[in-house]
CHARMM-style PDB file with segment names, atoms N, HN, CA, C and O in Angstrom:
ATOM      1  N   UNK     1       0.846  -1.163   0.000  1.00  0.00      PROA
ATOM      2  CA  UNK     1       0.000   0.000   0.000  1.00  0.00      PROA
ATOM      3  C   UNK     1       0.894   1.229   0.000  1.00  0.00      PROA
ATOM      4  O   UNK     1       1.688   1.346   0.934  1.00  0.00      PROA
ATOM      5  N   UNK     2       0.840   2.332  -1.127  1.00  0.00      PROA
ATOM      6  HN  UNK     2       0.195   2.237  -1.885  1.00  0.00      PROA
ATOM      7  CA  UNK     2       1.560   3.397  -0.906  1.00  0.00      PROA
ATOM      8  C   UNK     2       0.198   4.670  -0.625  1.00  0.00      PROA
ATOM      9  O   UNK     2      -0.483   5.134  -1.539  1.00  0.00      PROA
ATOM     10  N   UNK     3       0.093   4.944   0.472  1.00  0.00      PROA
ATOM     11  HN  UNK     3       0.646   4.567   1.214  1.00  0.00      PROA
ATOM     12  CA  UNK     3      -0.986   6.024   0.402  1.00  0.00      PROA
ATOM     13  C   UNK     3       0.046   7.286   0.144  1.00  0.00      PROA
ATOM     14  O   UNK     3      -0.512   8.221   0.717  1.00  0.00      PROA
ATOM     15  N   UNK     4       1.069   7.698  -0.338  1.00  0.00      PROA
ATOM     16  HN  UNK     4       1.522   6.938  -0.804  1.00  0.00      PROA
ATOM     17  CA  UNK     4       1.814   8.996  -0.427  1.00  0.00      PROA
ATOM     18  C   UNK     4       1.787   8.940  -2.081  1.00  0.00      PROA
ATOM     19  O   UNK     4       2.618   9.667  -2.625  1.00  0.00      PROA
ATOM     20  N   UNK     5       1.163   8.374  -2.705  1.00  0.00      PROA
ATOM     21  HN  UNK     5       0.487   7.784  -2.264  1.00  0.00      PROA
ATOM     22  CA  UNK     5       0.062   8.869  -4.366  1.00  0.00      PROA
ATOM     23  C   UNK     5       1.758   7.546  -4.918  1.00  0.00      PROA
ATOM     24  O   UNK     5       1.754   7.162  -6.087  1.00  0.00      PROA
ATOM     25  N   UNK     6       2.848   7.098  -4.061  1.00  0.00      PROA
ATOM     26  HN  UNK     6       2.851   7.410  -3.111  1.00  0.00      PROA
ATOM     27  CA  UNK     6       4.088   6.511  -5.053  1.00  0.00      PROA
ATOM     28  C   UNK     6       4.528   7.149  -6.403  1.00  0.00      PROA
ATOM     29  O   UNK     6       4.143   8.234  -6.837  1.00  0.00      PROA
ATOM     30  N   UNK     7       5.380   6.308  -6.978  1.00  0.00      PROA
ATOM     31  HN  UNK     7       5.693   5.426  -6.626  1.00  0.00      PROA
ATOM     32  CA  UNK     7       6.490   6.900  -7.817  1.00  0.00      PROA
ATOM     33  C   UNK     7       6.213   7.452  -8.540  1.00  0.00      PROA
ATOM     34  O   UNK     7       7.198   8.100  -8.896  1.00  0.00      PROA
ATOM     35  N   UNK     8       5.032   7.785  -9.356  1.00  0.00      PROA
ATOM     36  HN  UNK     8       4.232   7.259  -9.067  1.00  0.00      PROA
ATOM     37  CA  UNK     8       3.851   8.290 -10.712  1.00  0.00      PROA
ATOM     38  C   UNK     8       4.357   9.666 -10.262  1.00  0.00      PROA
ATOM     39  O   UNK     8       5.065  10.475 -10.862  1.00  0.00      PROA
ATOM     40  N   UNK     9       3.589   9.728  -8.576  1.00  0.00      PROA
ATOM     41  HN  UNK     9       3.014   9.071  -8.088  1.00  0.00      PROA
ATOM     42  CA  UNK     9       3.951  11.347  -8.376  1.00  0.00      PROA
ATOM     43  C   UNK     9       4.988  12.445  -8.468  1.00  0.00      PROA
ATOM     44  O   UNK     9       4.765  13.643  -8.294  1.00  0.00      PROA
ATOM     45  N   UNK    10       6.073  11.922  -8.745  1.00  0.00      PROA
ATOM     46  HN  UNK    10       6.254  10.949  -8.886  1.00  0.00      PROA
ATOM     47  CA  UNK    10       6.932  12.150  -8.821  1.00  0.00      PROA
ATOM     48  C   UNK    10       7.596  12.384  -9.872  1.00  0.00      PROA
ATOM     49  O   UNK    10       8.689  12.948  -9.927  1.00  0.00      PROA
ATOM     50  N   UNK    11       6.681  11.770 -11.150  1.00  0.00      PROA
ATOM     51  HN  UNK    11       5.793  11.312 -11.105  1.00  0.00      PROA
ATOM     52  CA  UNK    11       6.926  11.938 -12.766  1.00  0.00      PROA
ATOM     53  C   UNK    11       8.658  11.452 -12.895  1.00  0.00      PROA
ATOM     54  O   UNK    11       9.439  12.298 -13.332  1.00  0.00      PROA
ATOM     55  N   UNK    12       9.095  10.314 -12.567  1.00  0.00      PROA
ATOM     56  HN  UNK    12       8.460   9.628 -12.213  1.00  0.00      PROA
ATOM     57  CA  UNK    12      10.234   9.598 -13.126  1.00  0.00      PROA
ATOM     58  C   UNK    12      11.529  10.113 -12.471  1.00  0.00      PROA
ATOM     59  O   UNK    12      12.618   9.788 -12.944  1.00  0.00      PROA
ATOM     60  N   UNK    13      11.426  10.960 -11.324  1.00  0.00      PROA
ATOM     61  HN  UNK    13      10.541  11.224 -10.940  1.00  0.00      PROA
ATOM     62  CA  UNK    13      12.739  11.145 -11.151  1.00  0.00      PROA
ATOM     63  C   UNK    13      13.240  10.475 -10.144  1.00  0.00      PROA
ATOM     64  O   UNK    13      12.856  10.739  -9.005  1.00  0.00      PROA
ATOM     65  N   UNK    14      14.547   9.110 -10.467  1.00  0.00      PROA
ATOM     66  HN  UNK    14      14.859   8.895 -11.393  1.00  0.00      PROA
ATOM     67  CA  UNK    14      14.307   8.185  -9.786  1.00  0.00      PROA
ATOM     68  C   UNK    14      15.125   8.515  -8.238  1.00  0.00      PROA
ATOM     69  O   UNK    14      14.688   7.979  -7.219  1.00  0.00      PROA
ATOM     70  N   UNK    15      16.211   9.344  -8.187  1.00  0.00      PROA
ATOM     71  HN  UNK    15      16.566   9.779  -9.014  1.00  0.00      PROA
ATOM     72  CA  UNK    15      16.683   9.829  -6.976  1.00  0.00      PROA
ATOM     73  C   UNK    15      15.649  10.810  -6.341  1.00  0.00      PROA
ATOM     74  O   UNK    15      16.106  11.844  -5.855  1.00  0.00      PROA
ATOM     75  N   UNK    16      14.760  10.668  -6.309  1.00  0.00      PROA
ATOM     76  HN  UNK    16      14.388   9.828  -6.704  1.00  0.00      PROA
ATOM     77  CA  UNK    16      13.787  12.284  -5.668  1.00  0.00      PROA
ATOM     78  C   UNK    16      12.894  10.759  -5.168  1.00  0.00      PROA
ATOM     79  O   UNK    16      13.062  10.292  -4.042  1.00  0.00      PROA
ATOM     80  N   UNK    17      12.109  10.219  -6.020  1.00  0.00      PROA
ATOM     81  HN  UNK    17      11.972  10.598  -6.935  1.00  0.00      PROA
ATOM     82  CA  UNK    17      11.693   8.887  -5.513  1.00  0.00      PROA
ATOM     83  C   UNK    17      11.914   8.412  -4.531  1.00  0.00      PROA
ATOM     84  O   UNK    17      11.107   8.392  -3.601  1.00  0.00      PROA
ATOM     85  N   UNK    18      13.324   7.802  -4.490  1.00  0.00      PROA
ATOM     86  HN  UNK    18      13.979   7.818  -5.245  1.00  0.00      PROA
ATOM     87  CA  UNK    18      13.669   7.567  -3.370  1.00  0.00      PROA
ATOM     88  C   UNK    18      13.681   7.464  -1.918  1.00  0.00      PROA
ATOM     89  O   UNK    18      13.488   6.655  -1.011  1.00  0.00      PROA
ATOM     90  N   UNK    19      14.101   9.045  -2.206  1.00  0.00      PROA
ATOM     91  HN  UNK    19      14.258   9.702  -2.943  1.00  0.00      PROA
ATOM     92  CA  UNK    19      14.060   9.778  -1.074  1.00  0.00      PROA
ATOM     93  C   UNK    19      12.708   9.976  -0.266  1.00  0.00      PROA
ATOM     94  O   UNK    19      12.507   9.917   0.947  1.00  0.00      PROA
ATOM     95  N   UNK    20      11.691  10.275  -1.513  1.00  0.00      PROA
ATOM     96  HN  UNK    20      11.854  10.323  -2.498  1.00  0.00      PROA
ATOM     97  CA  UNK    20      10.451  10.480  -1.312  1.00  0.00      PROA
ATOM     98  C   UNK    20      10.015   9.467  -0.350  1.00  0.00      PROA
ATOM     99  O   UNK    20       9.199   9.870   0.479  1.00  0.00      PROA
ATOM    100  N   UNK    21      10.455   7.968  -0.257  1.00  0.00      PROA
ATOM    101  HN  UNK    21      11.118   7.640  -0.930  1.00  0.00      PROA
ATOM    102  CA  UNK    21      10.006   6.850  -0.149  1.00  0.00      PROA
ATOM    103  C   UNK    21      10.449   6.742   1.534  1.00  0.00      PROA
ATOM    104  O   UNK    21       9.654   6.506   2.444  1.00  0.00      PROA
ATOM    105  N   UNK    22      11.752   6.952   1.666  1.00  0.00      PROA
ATOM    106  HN  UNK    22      12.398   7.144   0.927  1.00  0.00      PROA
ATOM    107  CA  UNK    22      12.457   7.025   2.914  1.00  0.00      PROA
ATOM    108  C   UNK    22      12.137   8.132   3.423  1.00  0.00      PROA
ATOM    109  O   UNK    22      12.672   8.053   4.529  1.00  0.00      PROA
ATOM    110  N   UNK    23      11.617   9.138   3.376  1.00  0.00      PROA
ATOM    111  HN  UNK    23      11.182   9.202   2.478  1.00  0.00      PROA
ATOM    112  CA  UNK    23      10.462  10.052   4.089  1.00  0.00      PROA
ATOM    113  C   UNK    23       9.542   9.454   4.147  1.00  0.00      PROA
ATOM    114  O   UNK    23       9.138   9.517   5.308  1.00  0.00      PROA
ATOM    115  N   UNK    24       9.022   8.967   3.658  1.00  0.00      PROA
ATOM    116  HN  UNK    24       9.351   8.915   2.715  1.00  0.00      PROA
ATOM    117  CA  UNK    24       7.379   8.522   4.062  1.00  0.00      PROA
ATOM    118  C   UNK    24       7.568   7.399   4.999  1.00  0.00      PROA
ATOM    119  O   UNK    24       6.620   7.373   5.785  1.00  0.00      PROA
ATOM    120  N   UNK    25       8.607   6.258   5.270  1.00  0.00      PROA
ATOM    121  HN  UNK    25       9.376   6.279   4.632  1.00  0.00      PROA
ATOM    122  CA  UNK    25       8.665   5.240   5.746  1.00  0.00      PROA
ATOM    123  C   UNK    25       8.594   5.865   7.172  1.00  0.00      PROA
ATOM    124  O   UNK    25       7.705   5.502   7.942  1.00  0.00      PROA
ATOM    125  N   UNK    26       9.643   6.928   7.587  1.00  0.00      PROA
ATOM    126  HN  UNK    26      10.365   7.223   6.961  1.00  0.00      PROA
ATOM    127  CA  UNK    26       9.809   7.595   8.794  1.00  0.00      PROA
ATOM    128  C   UNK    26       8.592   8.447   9.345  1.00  0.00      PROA
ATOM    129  O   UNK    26       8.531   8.740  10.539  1.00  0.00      PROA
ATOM    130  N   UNK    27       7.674   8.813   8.476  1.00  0.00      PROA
ATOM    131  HN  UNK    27       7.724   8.574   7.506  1.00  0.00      PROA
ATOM    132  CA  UNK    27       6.565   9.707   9.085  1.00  0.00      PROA
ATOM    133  C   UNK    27       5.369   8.828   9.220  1.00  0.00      PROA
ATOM    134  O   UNK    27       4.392   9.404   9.699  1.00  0.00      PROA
ATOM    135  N   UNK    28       5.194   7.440   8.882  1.00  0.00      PROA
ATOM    136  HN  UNK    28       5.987   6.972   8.493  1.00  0.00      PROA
ATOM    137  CA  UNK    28       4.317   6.503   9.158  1.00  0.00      PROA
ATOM    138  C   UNK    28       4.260   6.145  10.838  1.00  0.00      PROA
ATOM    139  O   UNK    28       3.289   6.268  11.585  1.00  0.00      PROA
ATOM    140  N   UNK    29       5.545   5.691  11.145  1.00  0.00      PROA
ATOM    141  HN  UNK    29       6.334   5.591  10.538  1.00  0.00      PROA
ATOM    142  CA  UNK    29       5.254   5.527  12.510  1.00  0.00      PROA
ATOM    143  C   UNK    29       5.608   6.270  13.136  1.00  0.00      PROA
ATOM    144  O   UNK    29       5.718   5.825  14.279  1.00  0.00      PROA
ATOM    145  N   UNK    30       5.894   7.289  13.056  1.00  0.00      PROA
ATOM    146  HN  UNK    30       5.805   7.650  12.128  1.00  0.00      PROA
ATOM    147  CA  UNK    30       6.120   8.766  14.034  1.00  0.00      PROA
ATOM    148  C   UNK    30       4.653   9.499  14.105  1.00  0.00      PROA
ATOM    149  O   UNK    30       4.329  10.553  14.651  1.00  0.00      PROA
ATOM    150  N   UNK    31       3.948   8.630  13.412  1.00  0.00      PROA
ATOM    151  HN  UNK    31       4.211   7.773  12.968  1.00  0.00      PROA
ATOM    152  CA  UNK    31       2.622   9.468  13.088  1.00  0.00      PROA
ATOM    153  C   UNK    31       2.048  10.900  12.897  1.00  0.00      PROA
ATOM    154  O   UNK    31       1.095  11.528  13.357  1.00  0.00      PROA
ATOM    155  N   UNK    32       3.482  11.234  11.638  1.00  0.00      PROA
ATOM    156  HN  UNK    32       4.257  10.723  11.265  1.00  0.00      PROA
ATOM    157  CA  UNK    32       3.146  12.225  11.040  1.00  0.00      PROA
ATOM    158  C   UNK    32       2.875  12.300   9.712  1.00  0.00      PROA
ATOM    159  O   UNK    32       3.456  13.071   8.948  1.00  0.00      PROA
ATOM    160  N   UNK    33       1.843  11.380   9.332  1.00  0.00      PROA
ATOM    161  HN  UNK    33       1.370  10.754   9.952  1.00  0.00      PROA
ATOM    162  CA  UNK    33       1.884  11.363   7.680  1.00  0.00      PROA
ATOM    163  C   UNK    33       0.949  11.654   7.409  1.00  0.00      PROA
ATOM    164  O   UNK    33       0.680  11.579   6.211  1.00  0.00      PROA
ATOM    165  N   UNK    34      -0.219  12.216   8.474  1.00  0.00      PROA
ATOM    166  HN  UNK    34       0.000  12.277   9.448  1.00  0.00      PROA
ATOM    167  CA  UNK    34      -1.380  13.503   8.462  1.00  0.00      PROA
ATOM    168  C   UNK    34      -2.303  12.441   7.519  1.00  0.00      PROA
ATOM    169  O   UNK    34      -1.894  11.282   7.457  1.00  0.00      PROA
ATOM    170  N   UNK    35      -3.623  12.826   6.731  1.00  0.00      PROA
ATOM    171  HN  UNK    35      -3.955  13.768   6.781  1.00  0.00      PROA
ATOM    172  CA  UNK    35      -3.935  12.065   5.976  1.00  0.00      PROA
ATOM    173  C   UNK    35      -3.529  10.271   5.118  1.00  0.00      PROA
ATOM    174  O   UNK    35      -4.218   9.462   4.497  1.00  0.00      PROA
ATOM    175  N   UNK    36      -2.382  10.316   5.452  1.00  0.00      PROA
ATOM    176  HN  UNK    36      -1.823  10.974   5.957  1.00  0.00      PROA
ATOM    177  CA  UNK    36      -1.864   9.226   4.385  1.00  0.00      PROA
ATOM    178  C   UNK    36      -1.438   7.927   5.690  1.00  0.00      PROA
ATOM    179  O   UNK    36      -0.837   6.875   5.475  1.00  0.00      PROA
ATOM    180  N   UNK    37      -1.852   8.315   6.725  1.00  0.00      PROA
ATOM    181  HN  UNK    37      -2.341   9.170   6.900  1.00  0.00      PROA
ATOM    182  CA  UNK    37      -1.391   7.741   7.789  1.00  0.00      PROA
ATOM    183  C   UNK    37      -2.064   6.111   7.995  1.00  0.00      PROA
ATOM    184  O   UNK    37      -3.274   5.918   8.119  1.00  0.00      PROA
ATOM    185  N   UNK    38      -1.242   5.244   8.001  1.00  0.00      PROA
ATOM    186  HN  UNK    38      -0.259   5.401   7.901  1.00  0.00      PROA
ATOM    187  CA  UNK    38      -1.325   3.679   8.419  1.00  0.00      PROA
ATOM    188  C   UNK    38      -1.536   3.048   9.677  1.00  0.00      PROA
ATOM    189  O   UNK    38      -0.632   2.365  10.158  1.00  0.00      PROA
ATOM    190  N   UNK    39      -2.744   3.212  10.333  1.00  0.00      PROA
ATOM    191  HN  UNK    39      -3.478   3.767   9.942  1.00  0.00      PROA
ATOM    192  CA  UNK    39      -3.091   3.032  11.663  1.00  0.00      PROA
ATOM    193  C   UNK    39      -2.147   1.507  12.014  1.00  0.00      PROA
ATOM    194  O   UNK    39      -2.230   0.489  11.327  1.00  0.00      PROA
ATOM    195  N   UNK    40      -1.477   1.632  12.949  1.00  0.00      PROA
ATOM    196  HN  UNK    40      -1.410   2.459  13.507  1.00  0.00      PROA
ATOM    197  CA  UNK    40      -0.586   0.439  13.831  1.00  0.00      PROA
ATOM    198  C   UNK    40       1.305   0.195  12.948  1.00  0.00      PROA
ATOM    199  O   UNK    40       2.259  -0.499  13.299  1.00  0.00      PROA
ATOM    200  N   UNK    41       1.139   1.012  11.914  1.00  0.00      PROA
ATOM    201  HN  UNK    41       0.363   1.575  11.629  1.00  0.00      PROA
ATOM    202  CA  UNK    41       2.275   1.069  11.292  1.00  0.00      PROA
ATOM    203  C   UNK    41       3.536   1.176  11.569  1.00  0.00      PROA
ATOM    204  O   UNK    41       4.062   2.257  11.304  1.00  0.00      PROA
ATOM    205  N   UNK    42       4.392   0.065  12.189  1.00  0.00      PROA
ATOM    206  HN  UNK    42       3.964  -0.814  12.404  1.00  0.00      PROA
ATOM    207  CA  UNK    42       5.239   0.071  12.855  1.00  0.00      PROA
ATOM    208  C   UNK    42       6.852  -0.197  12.338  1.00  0.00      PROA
ATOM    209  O   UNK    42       7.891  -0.201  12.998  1.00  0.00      PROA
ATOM    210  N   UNK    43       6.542  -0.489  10.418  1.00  0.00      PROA
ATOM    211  HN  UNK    43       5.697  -0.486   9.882  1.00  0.00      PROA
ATOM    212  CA  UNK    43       7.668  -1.569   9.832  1.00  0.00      PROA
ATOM    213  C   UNK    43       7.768  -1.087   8.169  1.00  0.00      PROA
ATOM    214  O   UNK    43       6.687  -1.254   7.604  1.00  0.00      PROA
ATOM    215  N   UNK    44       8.711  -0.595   7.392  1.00  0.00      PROA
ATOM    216  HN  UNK    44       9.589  -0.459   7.850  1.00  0.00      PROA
ATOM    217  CA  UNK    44       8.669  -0.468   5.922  1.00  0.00      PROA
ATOM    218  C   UNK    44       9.445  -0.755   5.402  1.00  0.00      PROA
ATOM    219  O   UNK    44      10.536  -0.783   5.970  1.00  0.00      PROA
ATOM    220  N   UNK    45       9.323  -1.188   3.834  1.00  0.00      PROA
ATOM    221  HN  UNK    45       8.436  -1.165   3.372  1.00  0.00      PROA
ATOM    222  CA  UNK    45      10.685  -1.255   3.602  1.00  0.00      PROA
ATOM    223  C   UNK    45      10.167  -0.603   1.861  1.00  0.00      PROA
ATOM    224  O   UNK    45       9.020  -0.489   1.431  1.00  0.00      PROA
ATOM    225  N   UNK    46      11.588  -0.246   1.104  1.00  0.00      PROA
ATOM    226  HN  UNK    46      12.520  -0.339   1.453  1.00  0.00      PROA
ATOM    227  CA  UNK    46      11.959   0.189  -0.028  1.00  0.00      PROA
ATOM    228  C   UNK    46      12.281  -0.375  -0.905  1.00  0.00      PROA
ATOM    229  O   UNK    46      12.679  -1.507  -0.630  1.00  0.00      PROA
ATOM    230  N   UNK    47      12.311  -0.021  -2.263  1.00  0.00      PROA
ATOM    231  HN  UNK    47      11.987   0.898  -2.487  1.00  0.00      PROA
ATOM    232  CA  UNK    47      13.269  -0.896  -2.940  1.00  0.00      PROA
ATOM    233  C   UNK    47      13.130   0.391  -4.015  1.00  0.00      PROA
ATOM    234  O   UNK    47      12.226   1.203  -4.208  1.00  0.00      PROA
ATOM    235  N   UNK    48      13.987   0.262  -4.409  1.00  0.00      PROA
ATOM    236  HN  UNK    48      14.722  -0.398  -4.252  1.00  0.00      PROA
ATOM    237  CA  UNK    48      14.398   1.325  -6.030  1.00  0.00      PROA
ATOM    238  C   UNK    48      15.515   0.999  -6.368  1.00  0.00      PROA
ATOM    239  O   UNK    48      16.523   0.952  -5.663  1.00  0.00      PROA
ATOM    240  N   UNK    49      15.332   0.612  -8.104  1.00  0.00      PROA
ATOM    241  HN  UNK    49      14.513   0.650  -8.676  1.00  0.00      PROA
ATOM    242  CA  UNK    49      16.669   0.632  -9.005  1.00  0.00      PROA
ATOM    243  C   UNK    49      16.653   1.923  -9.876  1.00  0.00      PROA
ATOM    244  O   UNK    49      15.538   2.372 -10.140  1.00  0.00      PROA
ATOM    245  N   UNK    50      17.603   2.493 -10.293  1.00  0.00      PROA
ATOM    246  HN  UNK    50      18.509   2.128 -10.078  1.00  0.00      PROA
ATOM    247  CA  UNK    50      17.989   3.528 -11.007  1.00  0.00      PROA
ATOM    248  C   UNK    50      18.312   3.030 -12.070  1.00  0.00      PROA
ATOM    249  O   UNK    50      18.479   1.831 -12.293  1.00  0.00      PROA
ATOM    250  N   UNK    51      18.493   4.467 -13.260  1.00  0.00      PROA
ATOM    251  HN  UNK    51      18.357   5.441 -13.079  1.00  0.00      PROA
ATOM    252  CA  UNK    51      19.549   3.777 -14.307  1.00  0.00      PROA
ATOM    253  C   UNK    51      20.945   3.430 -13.763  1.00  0.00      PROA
ATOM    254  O   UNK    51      21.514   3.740 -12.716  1.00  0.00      PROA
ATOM    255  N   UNK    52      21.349   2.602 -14.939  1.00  0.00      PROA
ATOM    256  HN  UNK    52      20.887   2.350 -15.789  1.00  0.00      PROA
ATOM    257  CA  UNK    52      22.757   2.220 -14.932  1.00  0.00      PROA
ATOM    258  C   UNK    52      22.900   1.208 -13.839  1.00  0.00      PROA
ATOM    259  O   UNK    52      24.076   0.955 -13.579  1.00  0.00      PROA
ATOM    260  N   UNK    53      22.084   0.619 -13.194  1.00  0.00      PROA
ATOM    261  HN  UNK    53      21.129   0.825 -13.406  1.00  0.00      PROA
ATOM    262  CA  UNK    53      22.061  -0.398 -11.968  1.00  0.00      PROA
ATOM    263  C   UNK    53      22.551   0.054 -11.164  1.00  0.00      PROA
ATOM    264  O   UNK    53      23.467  -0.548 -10.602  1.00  0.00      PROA
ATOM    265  N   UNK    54      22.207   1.147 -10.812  1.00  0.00      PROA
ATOM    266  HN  UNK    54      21.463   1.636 -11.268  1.00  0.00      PROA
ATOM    267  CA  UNK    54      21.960   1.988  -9.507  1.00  0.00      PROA
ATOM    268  C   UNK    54      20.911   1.348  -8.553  1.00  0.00      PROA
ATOM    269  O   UNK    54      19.821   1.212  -9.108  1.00  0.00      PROA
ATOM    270  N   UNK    55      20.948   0.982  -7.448  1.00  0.00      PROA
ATOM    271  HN  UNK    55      21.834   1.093  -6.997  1.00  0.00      PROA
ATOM    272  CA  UNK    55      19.703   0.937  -6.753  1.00  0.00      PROA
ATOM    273  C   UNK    55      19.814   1.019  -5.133  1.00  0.00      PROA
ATOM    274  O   UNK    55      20.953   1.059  -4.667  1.00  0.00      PROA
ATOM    275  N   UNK    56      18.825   1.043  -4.341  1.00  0.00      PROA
ATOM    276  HN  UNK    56      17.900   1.010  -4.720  1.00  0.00      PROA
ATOM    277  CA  UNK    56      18.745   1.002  -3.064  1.00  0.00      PROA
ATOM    278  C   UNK    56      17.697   0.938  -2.428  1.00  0.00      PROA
ATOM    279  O   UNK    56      16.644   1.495  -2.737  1.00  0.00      PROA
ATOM    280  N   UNK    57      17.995  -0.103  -0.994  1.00  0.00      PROA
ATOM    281  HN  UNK    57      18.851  -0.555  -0.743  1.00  0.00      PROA
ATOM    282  CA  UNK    57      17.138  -0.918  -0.012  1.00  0.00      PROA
ATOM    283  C   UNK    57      17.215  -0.543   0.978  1.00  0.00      PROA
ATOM    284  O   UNK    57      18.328  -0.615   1.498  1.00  0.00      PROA
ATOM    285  N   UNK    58      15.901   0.153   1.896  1.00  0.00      PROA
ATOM    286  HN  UNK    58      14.997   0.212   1.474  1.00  0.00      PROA
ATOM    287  CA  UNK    58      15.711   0.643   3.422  1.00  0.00      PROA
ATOM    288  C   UNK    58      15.251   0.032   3.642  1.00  0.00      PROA
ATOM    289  O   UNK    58      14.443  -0.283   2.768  1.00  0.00      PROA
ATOM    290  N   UNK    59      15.187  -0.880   5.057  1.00  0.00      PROA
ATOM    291  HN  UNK    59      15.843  -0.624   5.766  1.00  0.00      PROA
ATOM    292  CA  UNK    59      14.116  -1.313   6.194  1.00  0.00      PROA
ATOM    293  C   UNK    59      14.126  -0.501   7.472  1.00  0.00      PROA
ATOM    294  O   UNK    59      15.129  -0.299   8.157  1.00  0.00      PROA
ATOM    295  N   UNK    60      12.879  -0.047   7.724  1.00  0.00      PROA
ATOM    296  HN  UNK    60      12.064  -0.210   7.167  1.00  0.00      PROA
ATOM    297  CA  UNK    60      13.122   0.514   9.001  1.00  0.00      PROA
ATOM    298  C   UNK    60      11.861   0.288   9.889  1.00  0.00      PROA
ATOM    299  O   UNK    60      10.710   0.209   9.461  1.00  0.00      PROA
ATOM    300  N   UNK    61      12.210   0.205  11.049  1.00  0.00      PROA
ATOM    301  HN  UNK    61      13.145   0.268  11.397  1.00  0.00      PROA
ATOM    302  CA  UNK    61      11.545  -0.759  11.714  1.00  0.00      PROA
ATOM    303  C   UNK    61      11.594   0.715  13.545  1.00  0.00      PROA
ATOM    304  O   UNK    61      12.581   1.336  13.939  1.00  0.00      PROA
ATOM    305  N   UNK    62       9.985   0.743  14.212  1.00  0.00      PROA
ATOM    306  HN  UNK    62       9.183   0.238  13.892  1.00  0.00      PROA
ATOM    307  CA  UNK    62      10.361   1.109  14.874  1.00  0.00      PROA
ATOM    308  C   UNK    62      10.171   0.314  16.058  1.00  0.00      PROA
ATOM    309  OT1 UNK    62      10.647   0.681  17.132  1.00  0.00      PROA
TER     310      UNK     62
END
């Protein structure tokens, strides 16, 4: 479930993505994600590849 609209919103830019993604993971269970918020949300994880086989994996767990 991405309630933060995911990568579309962002129109392809795959480092902004990212980031986008690892913000949202952190404001889920801090319970600041205002509207987009995941009642009991305690656990996320990421995944994004870039060009050129670029990529990167968050888990964060509170």
């Amino acid at each position: 479930m991405n309630p933060g609209g995911g990568p579309a919103s962002l129109v392809g830019v795959v480092p902004a993505q990212a980031i986008a993604r690892a913000c949202e993971l952190t404001r889920q269970p801090r319970r600041r994600a205002g509207a987009r918020r995941i009642p009991g949300k305690r656990a996320g994880t990421s995944a994004d590849q870039g060009l050129f086989g670029h990529g990167s994996a968050v888990i964060l767990t509170r």
